[in-house]
C-alpha positions as a Markdown table, in Angstrom:
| # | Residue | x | y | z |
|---|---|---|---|---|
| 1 | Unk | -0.7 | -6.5 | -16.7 |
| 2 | Unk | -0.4 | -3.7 | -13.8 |
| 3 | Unk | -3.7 | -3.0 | -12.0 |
| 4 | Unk | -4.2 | -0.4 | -8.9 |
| 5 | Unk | -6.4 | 0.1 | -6.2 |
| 6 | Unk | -9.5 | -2.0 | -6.7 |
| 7 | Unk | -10.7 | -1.5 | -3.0 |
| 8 | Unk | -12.8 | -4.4 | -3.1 |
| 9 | Unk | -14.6 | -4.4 | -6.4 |
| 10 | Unk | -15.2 | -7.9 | -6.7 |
| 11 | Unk | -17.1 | -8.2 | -10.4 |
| 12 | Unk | -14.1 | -5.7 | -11.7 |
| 13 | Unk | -11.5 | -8.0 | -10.4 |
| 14 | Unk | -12.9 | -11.3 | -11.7 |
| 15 | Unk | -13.0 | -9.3 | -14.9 |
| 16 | Unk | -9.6 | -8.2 | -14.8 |
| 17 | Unk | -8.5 | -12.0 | -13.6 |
| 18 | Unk | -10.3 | -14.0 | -16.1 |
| 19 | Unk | -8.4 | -11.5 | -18.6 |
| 20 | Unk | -5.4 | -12.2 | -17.2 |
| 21 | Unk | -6.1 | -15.9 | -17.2 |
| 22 | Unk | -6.9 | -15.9 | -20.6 |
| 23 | Unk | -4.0 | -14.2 | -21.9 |
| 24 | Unk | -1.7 | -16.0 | -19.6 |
| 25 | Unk | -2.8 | -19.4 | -20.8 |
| 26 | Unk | -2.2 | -17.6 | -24.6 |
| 27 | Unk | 1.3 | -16.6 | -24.1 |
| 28 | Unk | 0.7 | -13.0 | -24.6 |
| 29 | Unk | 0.8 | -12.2 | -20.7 |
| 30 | Unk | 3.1 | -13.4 | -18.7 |
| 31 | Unk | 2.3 | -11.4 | -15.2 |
| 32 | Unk | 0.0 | -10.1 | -13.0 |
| 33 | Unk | 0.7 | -7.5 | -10.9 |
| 34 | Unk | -2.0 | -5.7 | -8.2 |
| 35 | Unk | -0.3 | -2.3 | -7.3 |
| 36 | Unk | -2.0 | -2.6 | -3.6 |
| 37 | Unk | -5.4 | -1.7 | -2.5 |
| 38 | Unk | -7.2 | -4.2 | -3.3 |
| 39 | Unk | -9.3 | -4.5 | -0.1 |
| 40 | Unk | -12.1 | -1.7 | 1.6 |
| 41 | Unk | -14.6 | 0.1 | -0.9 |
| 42 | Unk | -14.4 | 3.4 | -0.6 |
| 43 | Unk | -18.0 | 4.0 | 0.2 |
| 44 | Unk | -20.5 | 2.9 | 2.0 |
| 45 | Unk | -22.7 | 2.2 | -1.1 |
| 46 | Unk | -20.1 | -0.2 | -2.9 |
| 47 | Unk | -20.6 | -4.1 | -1.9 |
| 48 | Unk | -17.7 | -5.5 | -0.4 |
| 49 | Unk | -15.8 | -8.4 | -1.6 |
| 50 | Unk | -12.1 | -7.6 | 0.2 |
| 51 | Unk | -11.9 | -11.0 | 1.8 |
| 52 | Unk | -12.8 | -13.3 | -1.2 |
| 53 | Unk | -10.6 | -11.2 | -3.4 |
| 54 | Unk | -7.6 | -11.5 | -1.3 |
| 55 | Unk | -8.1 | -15.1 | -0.9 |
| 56 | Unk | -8.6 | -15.8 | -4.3 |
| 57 | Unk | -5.5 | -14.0 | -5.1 |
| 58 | Unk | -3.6 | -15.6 | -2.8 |
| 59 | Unk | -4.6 | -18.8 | -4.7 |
| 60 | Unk | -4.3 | -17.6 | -7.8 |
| 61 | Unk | -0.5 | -17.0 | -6.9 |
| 62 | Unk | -0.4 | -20.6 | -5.0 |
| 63 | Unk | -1.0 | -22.3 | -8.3 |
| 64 | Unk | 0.5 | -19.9 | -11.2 |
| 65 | Unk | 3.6 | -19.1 | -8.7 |
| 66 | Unk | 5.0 | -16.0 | -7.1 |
| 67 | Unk | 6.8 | -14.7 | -10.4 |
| 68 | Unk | 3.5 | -15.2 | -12.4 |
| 69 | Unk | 0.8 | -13.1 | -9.7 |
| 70 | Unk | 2.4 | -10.4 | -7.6 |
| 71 | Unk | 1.1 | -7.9 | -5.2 |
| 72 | Unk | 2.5 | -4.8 | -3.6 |
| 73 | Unk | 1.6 | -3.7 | -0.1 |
| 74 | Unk | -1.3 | -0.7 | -0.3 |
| 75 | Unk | -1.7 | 1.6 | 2.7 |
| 76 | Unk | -5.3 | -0.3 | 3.0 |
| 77 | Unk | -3.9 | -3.4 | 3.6 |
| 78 | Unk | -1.1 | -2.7 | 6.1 |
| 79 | Unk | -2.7 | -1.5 | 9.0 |
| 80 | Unk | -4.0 | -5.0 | 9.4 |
| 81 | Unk | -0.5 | -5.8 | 9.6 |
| 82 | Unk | -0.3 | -3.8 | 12.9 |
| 83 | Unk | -3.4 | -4.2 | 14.1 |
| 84 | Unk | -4.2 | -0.2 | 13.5 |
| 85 | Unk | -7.6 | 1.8 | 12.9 |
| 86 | Unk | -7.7 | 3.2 | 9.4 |
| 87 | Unk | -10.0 | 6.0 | 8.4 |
| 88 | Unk | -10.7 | 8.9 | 6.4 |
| 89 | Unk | -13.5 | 11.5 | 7.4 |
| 90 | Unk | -16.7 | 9.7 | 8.4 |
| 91 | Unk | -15.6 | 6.5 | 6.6 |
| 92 | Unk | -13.8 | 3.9 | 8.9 |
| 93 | Unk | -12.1 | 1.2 | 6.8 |
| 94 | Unk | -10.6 | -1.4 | 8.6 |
| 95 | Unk | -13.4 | -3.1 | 11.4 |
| 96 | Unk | -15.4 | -5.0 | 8.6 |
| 97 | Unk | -12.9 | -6.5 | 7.3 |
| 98 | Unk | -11.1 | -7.4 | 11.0 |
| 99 | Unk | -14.6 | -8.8 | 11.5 |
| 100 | Unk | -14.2 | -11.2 | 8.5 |
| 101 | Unk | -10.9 | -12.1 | 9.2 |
| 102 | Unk | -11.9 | -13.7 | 12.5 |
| 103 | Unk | -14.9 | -15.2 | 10.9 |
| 104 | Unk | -12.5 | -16.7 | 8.5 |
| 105 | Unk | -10.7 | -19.0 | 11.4 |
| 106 | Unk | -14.6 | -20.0 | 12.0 |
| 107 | Unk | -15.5 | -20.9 | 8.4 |
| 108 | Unk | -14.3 | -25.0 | 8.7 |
| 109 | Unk | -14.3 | -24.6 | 4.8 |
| 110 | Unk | -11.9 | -22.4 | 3.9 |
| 111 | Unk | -8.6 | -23.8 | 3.4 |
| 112 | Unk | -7.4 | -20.2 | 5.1 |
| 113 | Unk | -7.0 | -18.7 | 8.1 |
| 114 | Unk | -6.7 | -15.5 | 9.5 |
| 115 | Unk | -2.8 | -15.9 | 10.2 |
| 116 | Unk | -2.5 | -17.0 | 6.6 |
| 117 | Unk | -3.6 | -13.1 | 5.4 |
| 118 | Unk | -1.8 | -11.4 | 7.9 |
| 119 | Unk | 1.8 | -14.0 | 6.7 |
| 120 | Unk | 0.4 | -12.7 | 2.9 |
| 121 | Unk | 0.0 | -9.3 | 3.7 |
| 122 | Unk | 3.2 | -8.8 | 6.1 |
| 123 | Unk | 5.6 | -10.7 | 2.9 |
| 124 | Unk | 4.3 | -8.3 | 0.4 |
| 125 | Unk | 6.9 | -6.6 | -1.1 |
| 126 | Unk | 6.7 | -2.4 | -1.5 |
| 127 | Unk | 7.8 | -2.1 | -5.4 |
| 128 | Unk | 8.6 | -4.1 | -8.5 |
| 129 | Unk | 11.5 | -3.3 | -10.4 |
| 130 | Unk | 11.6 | -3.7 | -14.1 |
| 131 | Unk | 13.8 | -4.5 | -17.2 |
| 132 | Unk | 12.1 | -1.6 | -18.9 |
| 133 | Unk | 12.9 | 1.1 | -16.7 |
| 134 | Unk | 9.2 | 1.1 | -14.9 |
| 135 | Unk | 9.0 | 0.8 | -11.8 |
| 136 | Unk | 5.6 | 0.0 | -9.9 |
| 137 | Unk | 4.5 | 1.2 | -6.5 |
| 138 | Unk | 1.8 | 2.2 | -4.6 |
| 139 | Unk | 1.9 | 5.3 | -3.8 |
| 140 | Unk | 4.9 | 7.0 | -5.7 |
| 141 | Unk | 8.3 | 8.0 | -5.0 |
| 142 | Unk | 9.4 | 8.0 | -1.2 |
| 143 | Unk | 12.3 | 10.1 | 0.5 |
| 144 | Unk | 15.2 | 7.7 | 0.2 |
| 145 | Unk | 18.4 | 8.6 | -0.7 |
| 146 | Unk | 22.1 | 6.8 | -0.9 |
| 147 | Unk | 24.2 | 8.4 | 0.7 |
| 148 | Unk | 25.1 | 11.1 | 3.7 |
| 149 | Unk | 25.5 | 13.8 | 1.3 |
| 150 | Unk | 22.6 | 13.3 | -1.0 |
| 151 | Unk | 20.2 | 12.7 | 2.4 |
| 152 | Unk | 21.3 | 16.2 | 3.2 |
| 153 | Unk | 20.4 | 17.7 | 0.3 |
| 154 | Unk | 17.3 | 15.9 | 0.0 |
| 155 | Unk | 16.5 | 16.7 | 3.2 |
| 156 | Unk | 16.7 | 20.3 | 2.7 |
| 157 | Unk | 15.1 | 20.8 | -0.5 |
| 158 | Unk | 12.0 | 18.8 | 0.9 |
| 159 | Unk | 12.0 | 21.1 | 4.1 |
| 160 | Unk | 11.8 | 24.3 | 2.1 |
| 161 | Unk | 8.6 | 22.5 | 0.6 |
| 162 | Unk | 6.5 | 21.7 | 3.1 |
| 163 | Unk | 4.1 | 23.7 | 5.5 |
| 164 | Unk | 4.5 | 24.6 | 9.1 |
| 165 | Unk | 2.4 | 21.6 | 10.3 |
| 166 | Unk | 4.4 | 18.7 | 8.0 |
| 167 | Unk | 7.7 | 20.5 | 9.6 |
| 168 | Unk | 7.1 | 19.0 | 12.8 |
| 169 | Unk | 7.5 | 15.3 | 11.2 |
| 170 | Unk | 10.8 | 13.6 | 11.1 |
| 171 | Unk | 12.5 | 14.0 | 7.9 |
| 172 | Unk | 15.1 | 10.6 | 7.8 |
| 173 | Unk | 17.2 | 10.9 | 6.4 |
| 174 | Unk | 17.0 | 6.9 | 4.9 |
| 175 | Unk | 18.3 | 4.8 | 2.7 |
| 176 | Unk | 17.1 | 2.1 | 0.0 |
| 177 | Unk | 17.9 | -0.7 | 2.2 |
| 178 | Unk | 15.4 | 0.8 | 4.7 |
| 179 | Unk | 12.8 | 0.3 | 2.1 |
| 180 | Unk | 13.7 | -2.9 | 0.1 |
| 181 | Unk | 14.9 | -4.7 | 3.7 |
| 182 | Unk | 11.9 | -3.4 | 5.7 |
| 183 | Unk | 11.1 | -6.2 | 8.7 |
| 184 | Unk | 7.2 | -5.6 | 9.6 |
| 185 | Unk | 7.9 | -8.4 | 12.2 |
| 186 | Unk | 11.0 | -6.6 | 13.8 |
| 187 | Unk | 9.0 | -3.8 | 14.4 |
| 188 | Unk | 6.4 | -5.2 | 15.5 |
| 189 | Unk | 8.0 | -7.3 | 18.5 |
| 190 | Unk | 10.1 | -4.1 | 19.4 |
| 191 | Unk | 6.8 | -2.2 | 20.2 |
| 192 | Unk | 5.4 | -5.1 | 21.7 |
| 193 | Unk | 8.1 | -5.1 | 24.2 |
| 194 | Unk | 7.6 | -1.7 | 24.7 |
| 195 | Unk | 3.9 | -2.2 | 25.6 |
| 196 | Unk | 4.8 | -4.7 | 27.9 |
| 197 | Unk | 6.8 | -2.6 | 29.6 |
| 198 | Unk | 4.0 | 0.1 | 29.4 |
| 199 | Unk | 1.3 | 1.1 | 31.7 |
| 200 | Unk | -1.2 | -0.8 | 29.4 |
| 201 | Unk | -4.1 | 0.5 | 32.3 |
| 202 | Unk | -2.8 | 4.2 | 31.4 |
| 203 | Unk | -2.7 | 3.9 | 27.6 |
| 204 | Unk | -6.8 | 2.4 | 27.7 |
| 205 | Unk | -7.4 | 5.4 | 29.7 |
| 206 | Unk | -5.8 | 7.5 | 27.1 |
| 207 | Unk | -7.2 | 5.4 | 24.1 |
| 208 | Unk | -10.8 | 6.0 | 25.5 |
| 209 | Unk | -10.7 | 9.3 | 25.9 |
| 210 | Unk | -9.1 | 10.0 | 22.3 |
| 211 | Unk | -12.1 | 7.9 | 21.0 |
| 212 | Unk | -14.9 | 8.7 | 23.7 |
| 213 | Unk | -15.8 | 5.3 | 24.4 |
| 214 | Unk | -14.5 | 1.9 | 26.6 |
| 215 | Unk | -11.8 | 0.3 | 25.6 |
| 216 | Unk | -13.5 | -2.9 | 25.6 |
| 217 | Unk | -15.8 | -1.3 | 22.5 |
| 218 | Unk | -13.3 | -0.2 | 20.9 |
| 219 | Unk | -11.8 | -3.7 | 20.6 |
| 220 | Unk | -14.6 | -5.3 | 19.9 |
| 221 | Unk | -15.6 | -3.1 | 17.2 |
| 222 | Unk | -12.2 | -2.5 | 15.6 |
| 223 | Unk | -10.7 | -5.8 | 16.1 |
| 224 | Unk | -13.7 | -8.1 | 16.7 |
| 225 | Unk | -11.6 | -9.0 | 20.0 |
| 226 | Unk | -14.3 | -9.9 | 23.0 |
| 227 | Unk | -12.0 | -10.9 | 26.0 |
| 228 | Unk | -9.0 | -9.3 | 27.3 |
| 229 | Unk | -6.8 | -12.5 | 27.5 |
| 230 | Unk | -7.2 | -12.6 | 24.0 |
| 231 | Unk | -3.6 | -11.9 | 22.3 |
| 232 | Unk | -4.7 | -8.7 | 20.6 |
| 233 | Unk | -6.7 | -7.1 | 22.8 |
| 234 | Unk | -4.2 | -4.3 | 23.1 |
| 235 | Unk | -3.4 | -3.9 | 19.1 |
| 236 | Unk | -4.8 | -1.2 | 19.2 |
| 237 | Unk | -2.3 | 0.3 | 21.9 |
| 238 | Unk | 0.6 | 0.1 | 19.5 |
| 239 | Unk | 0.1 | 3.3 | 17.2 |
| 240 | Unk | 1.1 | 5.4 | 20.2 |
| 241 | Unk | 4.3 | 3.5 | 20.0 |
| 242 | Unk | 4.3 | 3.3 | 16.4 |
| 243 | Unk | 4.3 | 6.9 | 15.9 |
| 244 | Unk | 7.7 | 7.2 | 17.9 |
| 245 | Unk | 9.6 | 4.9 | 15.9 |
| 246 | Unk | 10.9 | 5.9 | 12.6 |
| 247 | Unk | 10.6 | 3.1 | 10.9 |
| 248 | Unk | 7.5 | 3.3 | 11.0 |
| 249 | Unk | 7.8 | 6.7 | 9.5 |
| 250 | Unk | 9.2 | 5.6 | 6.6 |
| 251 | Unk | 6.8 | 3.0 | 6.3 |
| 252 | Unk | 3.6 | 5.8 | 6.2 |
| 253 | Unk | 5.6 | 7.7 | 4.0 |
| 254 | Unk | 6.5 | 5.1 | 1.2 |
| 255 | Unk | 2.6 | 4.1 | 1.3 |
| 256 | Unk | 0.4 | 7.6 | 2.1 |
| 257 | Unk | 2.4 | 10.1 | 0.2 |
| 258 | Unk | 0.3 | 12.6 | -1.6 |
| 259 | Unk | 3.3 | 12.9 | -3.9 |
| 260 | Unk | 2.5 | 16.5 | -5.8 |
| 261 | Unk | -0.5 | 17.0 | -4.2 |
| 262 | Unk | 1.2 | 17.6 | 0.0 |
| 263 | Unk | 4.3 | 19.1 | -1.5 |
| 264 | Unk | 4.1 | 20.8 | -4.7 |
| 265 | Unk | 5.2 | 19.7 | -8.2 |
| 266 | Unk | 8.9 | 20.9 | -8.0 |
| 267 | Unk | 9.6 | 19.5 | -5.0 |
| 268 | Unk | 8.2 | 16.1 | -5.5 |
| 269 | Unk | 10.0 | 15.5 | -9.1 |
| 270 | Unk | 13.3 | 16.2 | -7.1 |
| 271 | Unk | 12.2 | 13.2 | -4.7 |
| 272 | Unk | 10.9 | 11.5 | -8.0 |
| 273 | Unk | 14.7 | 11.9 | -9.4 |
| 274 | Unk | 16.2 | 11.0 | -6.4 |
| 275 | Unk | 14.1 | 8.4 | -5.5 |
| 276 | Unk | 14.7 | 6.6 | -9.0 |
| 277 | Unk | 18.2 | 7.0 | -8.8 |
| 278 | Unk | 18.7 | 5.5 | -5.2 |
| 279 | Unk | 16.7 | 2.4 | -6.8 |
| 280 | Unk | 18.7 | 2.1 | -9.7 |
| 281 | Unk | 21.9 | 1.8 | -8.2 |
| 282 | Unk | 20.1 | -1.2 | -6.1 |
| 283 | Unk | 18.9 | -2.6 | -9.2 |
| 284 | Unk | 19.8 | -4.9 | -12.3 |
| 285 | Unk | 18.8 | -2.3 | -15.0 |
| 286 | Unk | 18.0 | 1.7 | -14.8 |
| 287 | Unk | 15.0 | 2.8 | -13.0 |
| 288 | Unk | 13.5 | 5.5 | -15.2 |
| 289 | Unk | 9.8 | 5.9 | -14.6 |
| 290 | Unk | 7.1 | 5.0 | -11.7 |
| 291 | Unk | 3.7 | 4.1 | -12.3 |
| 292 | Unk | 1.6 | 4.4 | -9.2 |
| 293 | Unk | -2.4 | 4.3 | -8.2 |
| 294 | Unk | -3.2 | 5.2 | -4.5 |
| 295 | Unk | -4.8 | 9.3 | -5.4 |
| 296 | Unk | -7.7 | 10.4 | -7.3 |
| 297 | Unk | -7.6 | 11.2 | -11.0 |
| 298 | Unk | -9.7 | 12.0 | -13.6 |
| 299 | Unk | -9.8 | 10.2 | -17.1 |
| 300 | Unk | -8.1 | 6.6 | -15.1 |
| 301 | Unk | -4.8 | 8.2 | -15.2 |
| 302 | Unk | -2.3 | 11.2 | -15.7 |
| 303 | Unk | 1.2 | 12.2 | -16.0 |
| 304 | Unk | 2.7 | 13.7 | -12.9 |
| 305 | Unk | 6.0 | 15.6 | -14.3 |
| 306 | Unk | 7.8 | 13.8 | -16.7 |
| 307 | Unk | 8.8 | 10.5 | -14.8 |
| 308 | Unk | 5.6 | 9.2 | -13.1 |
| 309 | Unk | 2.2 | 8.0 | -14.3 |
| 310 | Unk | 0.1 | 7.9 | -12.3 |
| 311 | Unk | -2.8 | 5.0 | -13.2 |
| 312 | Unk | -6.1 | 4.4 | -11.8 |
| 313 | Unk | -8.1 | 0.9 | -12.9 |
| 314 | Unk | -11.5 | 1.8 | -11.2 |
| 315 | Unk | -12.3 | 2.9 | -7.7 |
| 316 | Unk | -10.0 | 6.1 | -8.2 |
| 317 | Unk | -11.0 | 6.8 | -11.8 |
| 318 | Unk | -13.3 | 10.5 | -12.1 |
| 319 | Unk | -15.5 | 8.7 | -13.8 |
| 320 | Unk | -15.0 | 5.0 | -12.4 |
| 321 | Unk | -16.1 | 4.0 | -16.3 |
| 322 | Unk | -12.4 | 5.7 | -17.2 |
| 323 | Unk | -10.3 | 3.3 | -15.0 |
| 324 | Unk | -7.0 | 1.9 | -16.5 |
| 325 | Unk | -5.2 | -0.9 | -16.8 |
| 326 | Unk | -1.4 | -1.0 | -18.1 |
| 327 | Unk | -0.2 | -3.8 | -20.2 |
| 328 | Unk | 3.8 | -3.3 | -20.0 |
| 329 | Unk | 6.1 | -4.8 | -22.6 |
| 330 | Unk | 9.2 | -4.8 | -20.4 |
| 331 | Unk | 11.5 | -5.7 | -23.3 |
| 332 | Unk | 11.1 | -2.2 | -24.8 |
| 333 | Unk | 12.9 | 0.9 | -22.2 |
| 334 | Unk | 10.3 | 3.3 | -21.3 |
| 335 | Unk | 12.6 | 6.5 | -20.7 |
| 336 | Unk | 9.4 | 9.5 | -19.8 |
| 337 | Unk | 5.6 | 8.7 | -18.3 |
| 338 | Unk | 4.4 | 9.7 | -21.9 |
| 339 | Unk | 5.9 | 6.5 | -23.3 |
| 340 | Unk | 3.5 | 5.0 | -21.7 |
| 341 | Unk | 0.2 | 6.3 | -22.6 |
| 342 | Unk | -0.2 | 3.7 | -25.6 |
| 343 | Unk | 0.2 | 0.9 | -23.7 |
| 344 | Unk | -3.3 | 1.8 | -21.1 |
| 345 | Unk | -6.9 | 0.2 | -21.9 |
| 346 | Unk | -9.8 | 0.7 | -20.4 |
| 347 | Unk | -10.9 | -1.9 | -17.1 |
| 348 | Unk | -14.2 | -2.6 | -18.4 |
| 349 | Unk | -14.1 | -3.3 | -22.2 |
């Protein structure tokens, strides 16, 4: 059962669960997987239930196991890895659900804590692999490639693609082991050092004039930090540092990709084919297809070229009453995105 971007709907995903629950104690399903985004509505009007989702997951997969209840890291949920600011116009994701994180080590009955979330969030992995040629993600294909020769290639047709502004972004070239070994807490001590070794009184400066207010707001109202002794009271220093590194490149570009939609549709199903291939040659059976959430779409999903579908349960469906879920029978190969078209039902039946 392969759900997307629920953005913290909590009545659709205790609908969704007790589906999965009840199928799963049948026999006729035998996993659940959450294709990321499952915390921060996407409007201001929509109650939010990010926290007790996540939580509930997390015990959902305690008790059925990590085979049974799998999730994939969405770009909503790893800035809290980093301790990042997330937002998109007027609407500012990430402080409410900072705020409720630190409640959370305050609430004596809840078996979690806020380190617990943040050791869920950073072990997520970015894509599942399976024995029918599908592969899930969050976004969509990413620009990794094998070897020298193919990263060249790639490289160049991607260039020719993109506008003057994208141009001035680094361009990898990577590799699949970049992606399936990526170390969240590597990067994160190395640009920690750095900040240590910064002038931390320069980069608040710098901080509070990008965001025309103190610092000491800032962290209180992004982070819900009050003191500055407290260990993350400069979070919110790292994306300078963050931007400079390419690993973290690769990281926004495997989870923020507007696939199609930044680059056009011939350039992206070259990345789609080379993507897929690079994955198959690190995998146990052919990668033929991706099914992704993460953008917009009307009628809860759509085929983007012939080898991705892209899938939409609720909070991205044009109507939200179109949202899809996919039930995937991985014993039968799925070689195009139109294989897959049976196999979708509607969320809220």
């Amino acid at each position: 059962m392969v759900v997307t971007d629920l953005h913290g709907a909590g009545d659709v995903y205790r609908h969704l669960r007790d589906q999965f629950m009840a199928q799963f104690a049948a026999g006729k399903i035998d996993r659940l997987v959450i294709c990321g985004d499952l915390i921060h509505p996407e409007n201001t009007q929509d109650r939010d239930f990010s926290l007790w989702m996540l939580l509930d997951l997390m015990t959902l997969r305690a008790e059925l196991g990590p085979e049974a209840v799998v999730m994939l890291l969405g770009n909503h949920e790893m800035p809290h890895i980093y301790g990042m600011l997330l937002s998109k116009g007027d609407m500012v994701f990430t402080p409410t659900f900072e705020a409720a994180l630190v409640q959370l080590d305050e609430r004596s009955e809840s078996s979690y804590r806020r380190s617990d979330v943040i050791d869920f969030l950073m072990g997520l992995p970015f894509y599942a692999r399976t024995r029918a040629g599908v592969m899930l993600a969050h976004a969509g294909a990413c620009r990794v490639v094998v070897t020298a020769e193919q990263a060249e290639l790639a490289a160049l047709k991607y260039r020719s693609y993109r506008s003057e502004h994208e141009q001035t972004r680094p361009d990898g070239p990577y590799t699949i082991e970049n992606l399936l070994n990526f170390d969240h807490a590597a990067l994160l001590a190395d640009v920690d050092a750095r900040l240590a070794q910064s002038d931390i009184e320069a980069m608040r400066t710098g901080y509070e004039r990008m965001m025309g207010r103190s610092y000491a707001e800032c962290a209180f109202s992004f982070l819900s930090v009050t003191e500055p002794d407290d260990p993350r009271y400069n979070d919110l220093l790292r994306i300078t540092l963050l931007d400079q590194q390419p690993d973290f490149q690769l990281l926004w570009d495997a989870l923020f990709t507007q696939n199609e939609r930044e680059i056009g549709l011939p350039a992206y199903e070259y990345i789609v084919r080379q993507f897929l291939g690079a994955m198959s040659e690190a995998a146990p059976h052919e990668q033929r297809v991706i099914v992704a959430g993460h953008i917009k779409v009307d009628d809860g999903y759509e085929e983007v070229g012939k080898q991705q579908l892209r899938l939409a349960t609720y909070t991205h469906a044009r109507p939200r009453d179109d949202g899809r879920y996919l039930l995937l029978d991985c014993a039968k190969r799925v070689d195009s995105a139109s294989d897959l078209i049976g196999s979708l039902h509607y969320t809220l039946d």
